[in-house]
C-alpha positions in Angstrom: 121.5 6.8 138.1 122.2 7.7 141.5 120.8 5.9 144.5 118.8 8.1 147.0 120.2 8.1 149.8 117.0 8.4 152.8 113.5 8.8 151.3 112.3 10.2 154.1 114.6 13.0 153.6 112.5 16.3 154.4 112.8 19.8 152.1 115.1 22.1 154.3 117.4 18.9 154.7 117.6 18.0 151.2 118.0 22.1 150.3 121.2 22.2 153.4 122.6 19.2 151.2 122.5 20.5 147.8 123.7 24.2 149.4 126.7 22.4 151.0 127.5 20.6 147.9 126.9 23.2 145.9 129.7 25.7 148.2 126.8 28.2 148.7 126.7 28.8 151.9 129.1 32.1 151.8 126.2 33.6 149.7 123.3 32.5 151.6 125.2 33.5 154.9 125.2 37.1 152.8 121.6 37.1 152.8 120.9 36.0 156.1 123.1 38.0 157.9 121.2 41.3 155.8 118.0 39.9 156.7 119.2 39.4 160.0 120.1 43.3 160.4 117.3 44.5 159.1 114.8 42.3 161.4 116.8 43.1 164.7 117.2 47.0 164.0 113.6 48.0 163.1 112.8 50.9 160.7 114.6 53.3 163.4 117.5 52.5 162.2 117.1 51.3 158.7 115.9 54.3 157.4 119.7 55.6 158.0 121.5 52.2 157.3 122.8 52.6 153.4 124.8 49.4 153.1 125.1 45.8 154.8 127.9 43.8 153.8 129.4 40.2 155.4 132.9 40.1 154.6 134.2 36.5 156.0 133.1 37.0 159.7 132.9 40.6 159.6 129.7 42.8 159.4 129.7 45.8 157.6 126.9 48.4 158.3 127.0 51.9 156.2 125.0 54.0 157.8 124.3 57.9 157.0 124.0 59.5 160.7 126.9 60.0 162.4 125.0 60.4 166.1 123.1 56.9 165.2 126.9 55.4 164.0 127.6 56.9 167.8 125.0 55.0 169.8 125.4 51.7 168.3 128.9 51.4 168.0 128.6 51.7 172.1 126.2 48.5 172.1 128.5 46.7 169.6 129.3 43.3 171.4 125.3 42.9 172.6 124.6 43.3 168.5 126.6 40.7 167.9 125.1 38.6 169.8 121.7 39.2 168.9 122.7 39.0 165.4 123.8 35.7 165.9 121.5 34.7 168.0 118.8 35.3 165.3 120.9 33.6 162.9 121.3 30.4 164.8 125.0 30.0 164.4 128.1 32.3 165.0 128.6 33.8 162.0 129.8 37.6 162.7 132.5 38.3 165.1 133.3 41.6 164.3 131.0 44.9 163.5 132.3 48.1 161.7 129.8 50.8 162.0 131.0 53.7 159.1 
């Protein structure tokens, strides 16, 4: 039987450990990084987003207005940031508005 390592180990540190031993933090980076979008862009803009989609450190948004595609992609780096900013590390370093 295995020995614990700290008993005073708390739930999100014991649920970081078994996600890092368990390699699942490309998924759960996934998810976040939806959520993430979602959060920062309000209904405005989700009502035309049609797909969200990390792809190693890239962000991909489908979105189904051209104008709206238009206007973002100007405000592209200060996304990014935001994004990352609400996801508490630097995960996307590139967005593709299509």
């Amino acid at each position: 039987m295995a020995k614990r390592r700290n008993d005073n180990l708390n739930m999100g540190e014991a649920l970081n450990e078994f996600i890092k031993a368990n390699k699942l933090e490309k998924g759960i980076d996934k998810v976040n990084a939806k959520e993430a979008w979602v959060n920062l862009m309000g209904n405005g803009v989700n009502n035309y987003t049609t797909a969200v989609e990390l792809r190693n450190q890239t962000l991909f948004v489908s979105l189904s207005s051209s104008v709206l595609r238009e206007e973002l992609s100007l405000g592209k780096s200060k996304i990014i940031a935001m994004l990352n900013e609400e996801l508490g590390k630097e995960l996307v370093t590139k967005l593709v508005l299509r």
